[in-house]
C-alpha positions in Angstrom: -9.0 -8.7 -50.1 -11.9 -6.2 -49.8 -11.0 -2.6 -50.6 -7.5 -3.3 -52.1 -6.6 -2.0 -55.3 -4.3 -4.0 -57.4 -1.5 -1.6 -56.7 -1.6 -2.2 -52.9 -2.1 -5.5 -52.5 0.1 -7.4 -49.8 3.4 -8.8 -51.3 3.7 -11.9 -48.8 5.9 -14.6 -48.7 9.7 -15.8 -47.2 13.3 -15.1 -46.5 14.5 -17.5 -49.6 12.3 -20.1 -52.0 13.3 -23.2 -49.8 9.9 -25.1 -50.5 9.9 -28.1 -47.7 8.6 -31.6 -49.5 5.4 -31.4 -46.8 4.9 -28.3 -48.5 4.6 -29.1 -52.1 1.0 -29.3 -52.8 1.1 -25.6 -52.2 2.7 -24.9 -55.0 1.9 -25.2 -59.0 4.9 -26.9 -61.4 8.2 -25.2 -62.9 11.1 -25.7 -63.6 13.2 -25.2 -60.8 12.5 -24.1 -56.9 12.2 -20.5 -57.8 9.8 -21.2 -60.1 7.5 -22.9 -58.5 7.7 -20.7 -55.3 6.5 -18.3 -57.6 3.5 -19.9 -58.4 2.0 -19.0 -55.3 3.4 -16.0 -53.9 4.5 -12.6 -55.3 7.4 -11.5 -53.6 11.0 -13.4 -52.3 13.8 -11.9 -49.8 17.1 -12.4 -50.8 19.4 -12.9 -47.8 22.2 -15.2 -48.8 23.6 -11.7 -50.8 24.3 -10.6 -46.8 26.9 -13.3 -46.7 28.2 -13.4 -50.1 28.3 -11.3 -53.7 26.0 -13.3 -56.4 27.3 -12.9 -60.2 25.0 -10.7 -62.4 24.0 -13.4 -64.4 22.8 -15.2 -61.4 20.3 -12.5 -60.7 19.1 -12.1 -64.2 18.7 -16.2 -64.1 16.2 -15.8 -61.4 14.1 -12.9 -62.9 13.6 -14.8 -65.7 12.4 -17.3 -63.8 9.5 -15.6 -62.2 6.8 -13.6 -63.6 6.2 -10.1 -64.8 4.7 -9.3 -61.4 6.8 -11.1 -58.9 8.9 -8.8 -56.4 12.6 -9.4 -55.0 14.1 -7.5 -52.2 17.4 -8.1 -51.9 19.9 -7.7 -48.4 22.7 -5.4 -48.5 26.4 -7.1 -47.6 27.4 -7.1 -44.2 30.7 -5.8 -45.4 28.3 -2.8 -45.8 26.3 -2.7 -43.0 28.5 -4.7 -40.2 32.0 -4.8 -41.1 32.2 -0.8 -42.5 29.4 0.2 -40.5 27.9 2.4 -43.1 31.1 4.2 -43.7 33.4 4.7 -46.8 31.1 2.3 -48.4 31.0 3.8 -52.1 33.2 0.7 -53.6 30.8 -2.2 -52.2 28.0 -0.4 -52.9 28.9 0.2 -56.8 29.7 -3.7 -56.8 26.4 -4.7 -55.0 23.8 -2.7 -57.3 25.8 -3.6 -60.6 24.9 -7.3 -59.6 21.4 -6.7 -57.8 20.9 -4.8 -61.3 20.9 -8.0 -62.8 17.0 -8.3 -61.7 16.1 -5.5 -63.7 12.2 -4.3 -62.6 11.8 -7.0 -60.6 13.8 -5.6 -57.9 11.1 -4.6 -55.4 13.6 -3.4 -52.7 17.0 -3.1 -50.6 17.0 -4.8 -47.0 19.2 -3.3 -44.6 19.6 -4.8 -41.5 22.2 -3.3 -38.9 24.1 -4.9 -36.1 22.5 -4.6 -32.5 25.7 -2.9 -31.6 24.9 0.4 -34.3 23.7 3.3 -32.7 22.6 6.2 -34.5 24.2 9.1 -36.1 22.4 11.3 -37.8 25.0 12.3 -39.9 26.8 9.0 -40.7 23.6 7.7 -41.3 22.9 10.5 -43.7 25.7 10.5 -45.4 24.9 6.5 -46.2 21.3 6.8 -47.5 22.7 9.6 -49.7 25.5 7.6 -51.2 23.1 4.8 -51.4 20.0 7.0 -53.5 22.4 8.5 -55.9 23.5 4.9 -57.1 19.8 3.3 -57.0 16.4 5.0 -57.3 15.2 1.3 -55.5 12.9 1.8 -52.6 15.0 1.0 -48.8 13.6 -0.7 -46.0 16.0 -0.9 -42.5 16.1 -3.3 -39.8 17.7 -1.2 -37.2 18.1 -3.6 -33.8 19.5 -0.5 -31.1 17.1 1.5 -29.3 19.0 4.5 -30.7 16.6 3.7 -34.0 13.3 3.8 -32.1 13.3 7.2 -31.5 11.7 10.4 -33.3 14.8 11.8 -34.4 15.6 8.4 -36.2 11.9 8.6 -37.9 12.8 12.2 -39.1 16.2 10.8 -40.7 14.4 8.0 -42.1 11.5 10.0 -43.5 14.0 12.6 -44.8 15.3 10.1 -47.1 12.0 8.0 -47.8 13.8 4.9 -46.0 10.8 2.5 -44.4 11.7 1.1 -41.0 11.0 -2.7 -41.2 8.4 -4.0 -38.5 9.9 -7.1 -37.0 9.0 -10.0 -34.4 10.3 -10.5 -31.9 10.4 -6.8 -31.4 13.4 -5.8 -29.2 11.6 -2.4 -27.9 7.9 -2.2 -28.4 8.3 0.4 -31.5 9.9 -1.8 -33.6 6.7 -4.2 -33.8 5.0 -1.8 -36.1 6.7 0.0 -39.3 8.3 3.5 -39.0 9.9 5.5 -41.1 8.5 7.0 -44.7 5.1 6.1 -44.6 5.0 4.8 -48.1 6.7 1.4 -48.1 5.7 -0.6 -44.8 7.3 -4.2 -44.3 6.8 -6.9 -41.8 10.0 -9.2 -41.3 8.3 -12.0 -38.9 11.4 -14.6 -37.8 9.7 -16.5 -35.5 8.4 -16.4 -32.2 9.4 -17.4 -29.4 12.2 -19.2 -30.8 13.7 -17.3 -33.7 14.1 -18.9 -37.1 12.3 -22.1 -35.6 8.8 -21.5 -34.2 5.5 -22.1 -35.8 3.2 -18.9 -35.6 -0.8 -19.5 -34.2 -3.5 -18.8 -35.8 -4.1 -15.9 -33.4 -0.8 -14.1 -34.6 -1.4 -14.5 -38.2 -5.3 -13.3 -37.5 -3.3 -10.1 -35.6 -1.2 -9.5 -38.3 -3.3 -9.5 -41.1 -5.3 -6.9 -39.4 -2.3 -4.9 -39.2 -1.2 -5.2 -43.0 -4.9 -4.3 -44.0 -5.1 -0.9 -41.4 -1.2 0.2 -43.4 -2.3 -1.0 -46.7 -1.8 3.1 -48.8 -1.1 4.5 -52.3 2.4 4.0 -53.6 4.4 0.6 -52.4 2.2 -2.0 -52.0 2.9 -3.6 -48.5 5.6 -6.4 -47.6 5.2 -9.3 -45.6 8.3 -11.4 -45.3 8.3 -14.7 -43.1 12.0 -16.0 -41.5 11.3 -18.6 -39.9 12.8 -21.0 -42.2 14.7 -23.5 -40.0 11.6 -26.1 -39.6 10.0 -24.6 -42.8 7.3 -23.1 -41.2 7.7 -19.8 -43.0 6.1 -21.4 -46.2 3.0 -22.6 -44.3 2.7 -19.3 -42.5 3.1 -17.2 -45.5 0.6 -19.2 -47.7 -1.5 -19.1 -44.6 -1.4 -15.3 -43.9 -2.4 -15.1 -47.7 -5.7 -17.1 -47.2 -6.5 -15.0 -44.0 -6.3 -11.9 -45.9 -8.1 -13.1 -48.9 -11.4 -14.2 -46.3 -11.2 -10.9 -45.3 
């Protein structure tokens, strides 16, 4: 990728290590999924830790299955984010980052996504990202999904407490197509369009958004691309795909 650095270059690759048997050539050997996956990209999303807590020792089991340079983000609970809607939340959070801990420094990130149905607050929503940064210096990204979000006085909250504001497709309001937020972390969550979690993406979106990665690429995080379109398994292809568009670059 012409003009990257090492310390910028895209992190691409999928909402779990699922590797679909049409797939497989894609991939080097290991010895389990996780392993492989990692053969060919450099960064994972964790979103099963939305619907339930992992052990410690499951986390450290996968960093030691990946490389030195290999990313994870990792989903906060919906007991967090959905059931408590952000507040009193200091006793699941404590219990979350001692297991996400487990990955040591290949925890590249926290994934919040909150309900359609979450407007807003400032101050509820200041009060969270401060409870959440005195318990983990680990960088934020949020996938806020009510207008409320998509405004300039949610950007100022979010820059105030270097949270990144995840650019998603399908975008509900036009903003939330491109990242927002502090402009030091930016991260695509694609999840499949038109049909969510099942479509194929063209060539001609890939092409689109590999131009947009390459005009955000900064100092500091290196960008995020994250596929979720893992129902038919085309997140894999799409992923290793977007990888060999920006490399021809």
């Amino acid at each position: 990728m012409a003009g990257m650095s090492a310390s910028n270059l895209p992190r691409i690759g999928c909402a779990g290590w699922s590797i679909p048997s049409r797939y497989a050539d894609l991939f080097g050997p290991g010895e389990n999924m996780l392993a492989r996956y990692a053969t060919r990209f450099t960064a994972v999303e964790i979103n099963s830790s939305f619907y339930r807590p992992h052990q410690r020792k499951t986390y450290e089991r996968w960093a030691a299955s990946v490389p030195a340079g290999f990313r994870f983000s990792v989903k906060l609970p919906r007991t967090v984010s959905h059931d408590s809607g952000l507040v009193g939340v200091g006793g699941l959070l404590d219990r979350f980052l001692d297991e996400v801990n487990g990955l040591g420094d290949r925890l590249g990130g926290l994934l919040l996504q909150l309900p359609p149905s979450l407007a807003l607050e400032p101050r509820r929503a200041a009060s969270f990202f401060r409870a959440l940064q005195r318990r983990s210096p680990a960088a934020v990204v949020c996938e806020p999904r009510h207008a409320s979000w998509f405004t300039a006085q949610a950007d100022a909250v979010l820059q105030r407490y270097g949270i990144a504001r995840a650019a998603v497709d399908p975008a509900r309001f036009p903003a939330a197509s491109q990242p927002g937020g502090t402009p030091t972390w930016h991260y695509w969550r694609w999840h499949g369009s038109p049909r969510m979690y099942y479509s194929d993406y063209t060539e001609a979106a890939l092409a689109e958004l590999a131009e947009q990665v390459s005009a955000r690429r900064i100092g500091g995080h290196a960008p995020w691309v994250i596929f979720d379109n893992t129902a038919h398994g085309f997140a894999v292809a799409n992923a290793a795909r977007l990888q060999e568009t920006m490399c021809d670059a």
